[in-house]
N, C-alpha and C positions, 0 to 999 in steps of 0.2 A: 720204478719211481713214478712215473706218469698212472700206474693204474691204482698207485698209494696216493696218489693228488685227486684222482677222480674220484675215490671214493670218497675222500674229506670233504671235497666240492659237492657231491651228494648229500654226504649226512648233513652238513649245513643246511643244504638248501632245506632238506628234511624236516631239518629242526627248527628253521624259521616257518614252516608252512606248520607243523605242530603250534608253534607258540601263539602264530595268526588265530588258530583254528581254536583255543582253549582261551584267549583273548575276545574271542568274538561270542564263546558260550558264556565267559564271567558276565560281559554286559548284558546280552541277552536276560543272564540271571537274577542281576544287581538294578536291572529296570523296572522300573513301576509299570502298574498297571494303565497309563496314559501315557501317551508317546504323541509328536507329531502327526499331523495329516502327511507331509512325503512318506513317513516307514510304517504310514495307519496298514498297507498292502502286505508288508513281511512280518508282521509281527504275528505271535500264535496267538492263537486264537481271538484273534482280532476280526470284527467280523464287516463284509463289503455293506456300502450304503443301499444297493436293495436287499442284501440280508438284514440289516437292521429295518429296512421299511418294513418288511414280511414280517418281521419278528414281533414287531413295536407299534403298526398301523393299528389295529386293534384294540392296544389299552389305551388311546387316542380317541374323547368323545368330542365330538360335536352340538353345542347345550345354545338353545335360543330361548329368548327371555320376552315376556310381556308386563308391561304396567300400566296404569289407569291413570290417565291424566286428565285430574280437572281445570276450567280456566275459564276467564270471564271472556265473553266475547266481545271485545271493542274493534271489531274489525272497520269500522267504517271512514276510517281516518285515514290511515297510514298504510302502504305497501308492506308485506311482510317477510323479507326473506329467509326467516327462518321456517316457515311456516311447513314448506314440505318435508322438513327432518322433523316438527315437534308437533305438530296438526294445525289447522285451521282457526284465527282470529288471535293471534300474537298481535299488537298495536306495535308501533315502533315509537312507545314514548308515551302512549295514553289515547284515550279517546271517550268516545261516550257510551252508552248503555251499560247494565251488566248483565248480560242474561248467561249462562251459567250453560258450558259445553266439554265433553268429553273424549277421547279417544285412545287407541291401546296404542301404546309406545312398545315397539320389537325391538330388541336386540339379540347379538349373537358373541358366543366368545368359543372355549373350548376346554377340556377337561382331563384329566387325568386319572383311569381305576387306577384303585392301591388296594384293592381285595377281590377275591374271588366274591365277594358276596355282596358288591353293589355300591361302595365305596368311594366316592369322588373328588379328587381336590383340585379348583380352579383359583382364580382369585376372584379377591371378594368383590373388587369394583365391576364385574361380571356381573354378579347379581344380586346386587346391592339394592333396597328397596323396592325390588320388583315381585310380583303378584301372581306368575306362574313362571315354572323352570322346565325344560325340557330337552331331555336328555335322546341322542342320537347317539346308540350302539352297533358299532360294523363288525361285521361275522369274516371269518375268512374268506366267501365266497364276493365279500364285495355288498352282502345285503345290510342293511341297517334297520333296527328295531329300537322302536319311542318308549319314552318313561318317562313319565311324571316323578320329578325329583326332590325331596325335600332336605330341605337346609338343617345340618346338624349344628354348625358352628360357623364364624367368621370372625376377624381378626381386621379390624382396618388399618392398625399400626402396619401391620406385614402385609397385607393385601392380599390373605391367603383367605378361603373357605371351603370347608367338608360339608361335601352335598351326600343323599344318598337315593339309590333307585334299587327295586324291590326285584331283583335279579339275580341269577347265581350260574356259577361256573366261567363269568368271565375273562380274559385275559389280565391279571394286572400285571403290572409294572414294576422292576425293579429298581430302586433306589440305588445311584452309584455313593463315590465319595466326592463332592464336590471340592472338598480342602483341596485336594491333590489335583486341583485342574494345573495344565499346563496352557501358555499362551503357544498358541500355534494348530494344536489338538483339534483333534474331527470333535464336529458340533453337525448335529441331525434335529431340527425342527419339526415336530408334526404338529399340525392344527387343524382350524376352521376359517381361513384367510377369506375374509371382505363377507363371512358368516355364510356362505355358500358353497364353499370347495372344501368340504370334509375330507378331513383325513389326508390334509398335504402333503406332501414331504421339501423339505428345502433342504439343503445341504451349506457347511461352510468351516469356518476352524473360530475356536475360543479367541477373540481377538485382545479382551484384557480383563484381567479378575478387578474385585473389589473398587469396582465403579462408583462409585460415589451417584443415586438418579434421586429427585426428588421430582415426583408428580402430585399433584394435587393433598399438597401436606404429607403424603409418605413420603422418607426414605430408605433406601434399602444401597446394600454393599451389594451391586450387581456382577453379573458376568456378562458380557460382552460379546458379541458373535457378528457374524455377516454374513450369517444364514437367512435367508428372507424372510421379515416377521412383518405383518400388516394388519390391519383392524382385524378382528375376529380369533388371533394366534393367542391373544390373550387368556392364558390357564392352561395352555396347553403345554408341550414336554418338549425339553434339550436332551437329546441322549447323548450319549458319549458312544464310543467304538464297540464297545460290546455290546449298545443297546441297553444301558443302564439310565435312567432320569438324572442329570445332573444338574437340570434347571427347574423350574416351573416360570416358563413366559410368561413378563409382565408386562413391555409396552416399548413400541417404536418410541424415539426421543418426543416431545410434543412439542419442543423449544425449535428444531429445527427440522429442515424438508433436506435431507441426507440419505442417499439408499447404502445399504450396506451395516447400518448401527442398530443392530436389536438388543432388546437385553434379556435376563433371565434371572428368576429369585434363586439361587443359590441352595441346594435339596436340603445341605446340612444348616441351616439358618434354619429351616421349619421341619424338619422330621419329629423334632419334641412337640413341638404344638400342634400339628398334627395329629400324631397319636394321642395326644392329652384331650383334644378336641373330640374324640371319638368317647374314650374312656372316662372322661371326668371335667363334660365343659363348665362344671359351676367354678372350677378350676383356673380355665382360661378364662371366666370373665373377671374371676378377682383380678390376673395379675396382665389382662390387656384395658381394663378400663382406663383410659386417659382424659386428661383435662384441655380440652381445643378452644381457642376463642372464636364462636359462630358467632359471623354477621346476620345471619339466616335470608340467604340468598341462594337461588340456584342459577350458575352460568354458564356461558359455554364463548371460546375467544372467539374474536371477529381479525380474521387475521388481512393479512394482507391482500390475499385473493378476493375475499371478499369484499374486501374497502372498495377493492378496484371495481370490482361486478355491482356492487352493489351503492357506491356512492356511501359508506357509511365509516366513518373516524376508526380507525384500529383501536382498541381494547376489549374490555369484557362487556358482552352483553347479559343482562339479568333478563332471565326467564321467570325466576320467581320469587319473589318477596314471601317470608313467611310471618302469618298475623301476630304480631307484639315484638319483633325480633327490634334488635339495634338497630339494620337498616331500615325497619319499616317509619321506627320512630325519628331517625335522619332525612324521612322522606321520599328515601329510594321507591323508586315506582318499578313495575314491572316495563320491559322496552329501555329503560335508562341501559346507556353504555358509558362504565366506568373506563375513565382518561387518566385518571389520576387518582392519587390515593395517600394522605398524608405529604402530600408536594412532593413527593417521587410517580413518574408516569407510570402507566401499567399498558403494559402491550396484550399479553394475557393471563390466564388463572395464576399460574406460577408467579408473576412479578405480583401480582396482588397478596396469595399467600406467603411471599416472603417479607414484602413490608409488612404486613397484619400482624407477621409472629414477631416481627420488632416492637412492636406496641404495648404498653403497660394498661391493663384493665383501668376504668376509669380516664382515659385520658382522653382529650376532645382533640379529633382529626377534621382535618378539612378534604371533600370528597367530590373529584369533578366530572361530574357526566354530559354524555351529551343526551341533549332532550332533545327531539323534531327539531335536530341541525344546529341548536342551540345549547351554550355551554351555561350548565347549572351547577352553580359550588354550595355545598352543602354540610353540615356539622354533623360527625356522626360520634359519640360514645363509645368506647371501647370496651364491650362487656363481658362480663368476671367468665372465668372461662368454664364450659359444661364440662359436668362427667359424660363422658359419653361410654356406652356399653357397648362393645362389639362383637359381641359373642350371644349367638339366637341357639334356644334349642328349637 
């Protein structure tokens, strides 16, 4: 009797350690391809964060940009603090002379191959009116080789652009499915961080889908991460656990000083236009031209830090007035720092472009800047809004 109870106490036990064990292969089976950063380590073929750096460094470029700035030189007035981000003889407000001076403006972002044949997609605010592109490719040993890159297509709705360099056999990149992100999920960053550390790697987990980010008149349904993203990360790739693209990084918040909130354009938002971009951009230019209302100004915000260092009002300072634009004929000067804007304040570019898109073509606004310490309010027209083309062969 007791060796008829041992064995039933056995084959139970048996059979719960069966059930456990065919239970744990269903889920295994019934699971998607994204899981968690805790089970990113059990899962098959899931692969460790320097196996994805190894695998994925490489279709990771590093692209620095030059453009030719002209400007009159009124330096004899005013102290200029911008002067060493945008060159020499910015006025803070106006001043006298014009004599006419030049300098190359550098920047840096970063890239992503999508072909073995030289193929590159970053965003377009990368390099965005700029006058030479240049592409930094890393070989497995660690060396990098330059290329003069030229622009296939760009897209400012999506803030995406296909560059291309005259190269072949490269590593590209494979496209994950971003639908399928999970909040929690390993997120691998590579880039060009502060345009000098090629070829990063940052690590972190998908922190929220479908972001809602507006920058500078784009918006995009973002993903979210708190993998370390910083100037330069821009165009560069989110991969997912297997080392699949499931981003293209677009930009730390610019509304707030937060470590931890990066974002990323989402792969399946652009893989069509993308591919369309390469195959048929007269294509993408029909159906990305939109209509913007341009002040025809170029700015850049005066934030807090600066107020402080600098003694100057927080809002937007104008770098550049363009000749006939609405602001020019309002009077906007190059040095004015806009305060205000339709009697709503403007701290930076963002609070300006969301009053400006409340605005009806034709309608007269009141516009208050500060001129050399002095608060100058001013009438500006609100004008009919451009086609704009975003798409270059």
């Amino acid at each position: 009797m007791r060796f008829s109870r041992r064995l039933i106490a056995l084959g139970a036990a048996a059979a719960l350690l069966l059930t456990a064990a065919f239970s744990c292969m269903a889920m295994a089976e019934s699971s998607g391809k994204h899981f968690s950063i805790v089970e990113a380590a059990s899962q098959e073929n899931a692969l460790t964060i320097p196996e994805i750096a190894k695998k994925c460094r490489t279709s990771v470029v590093a692209i620095e940009t030059e453009e030719t700035v002209v400007y009159n030189d009124n330096s004899g007035n005013y102290y200029n603090p911008f002067g060493s981000m945008f060159g020499y003889g910015y006025p803070y407000g106006g001043g006298y002379g014009n004599r006419q001076r030049e300098y190359t403006q550098t920047g840096a972002g970063s890239g992503v191959i999508i072909s073995e044949d030289g193929y590159i997609v970053t965003n377009n605010h990368v390099i965005a009116g700029v006058d030479k592109i240049t592409v930094f490719v890393m070989d497995d040993n660690g060396d990098e080789t330059t290329y003069e890159a030229k622009l296939i297509g760009s897209s400012e709705s999506n803030d995406i652009a296909v560059l291309k360099i005259d190269a072949q056999g490269l590593n590209a990149a494979a496209f994950g499915d971003s639908d399928q992100l999970e909040i929690g999920e390993l997120a691998v960053a590579i880039g060009n961080p502060m345009g000098s550390v090629h070829s990063s790697v940052t690590a972190g987990i998908v922190s929220a889908t479908e972001r809602e980010l507006t920058i500078d008149d784009v918006t995009i349904s973002a993903i979210q991460t708190d993998a370390a993203i910083n100037p330069g990360n821009s165009g560069g790739a989110l991969f997912d656990s297997f080392g699949n693209v499931i981003g293209i990084v677009y930009a730390k918040s610019s509304s707030v000083s937060i470590e931890g909130i990066g974002y990323a354009i989402p792969v399946n938002d652009v893989k069509e236009l993308i591919t369309t971009m390469i195959t048929n951009p007269e294509s993408v230019r029909a159906q990305t031209q939109g209509s913007q209302i341009m002040l025809g100004i170029t700015i850049i915000d005066v934030t807090e830090e600066m107020s402080r260092q600098y003694s100057l009002p927080v809002g937007v300072y104008i770098r550049e007035v363009s000749d006939f634009s609405a602001a020019q004929r309002a009077g906007l000067t190059m040095g004015d720092i806009i305060v205000e804007f339709a009697g709503k304040t403007v701290t930076c570019a963002d609070d300006l472009n969301a009053i400006k898109a409340e605005q009806t073509p034709g309608d007269i606004v009141t516009v208050k800047v500060d001129r050399n310490s002095r608060i100058v309010t001013l009438e500006l027209v609100i004008p009919q809004p451009t086609q704009v083309e975003t798409v270059t062969e």
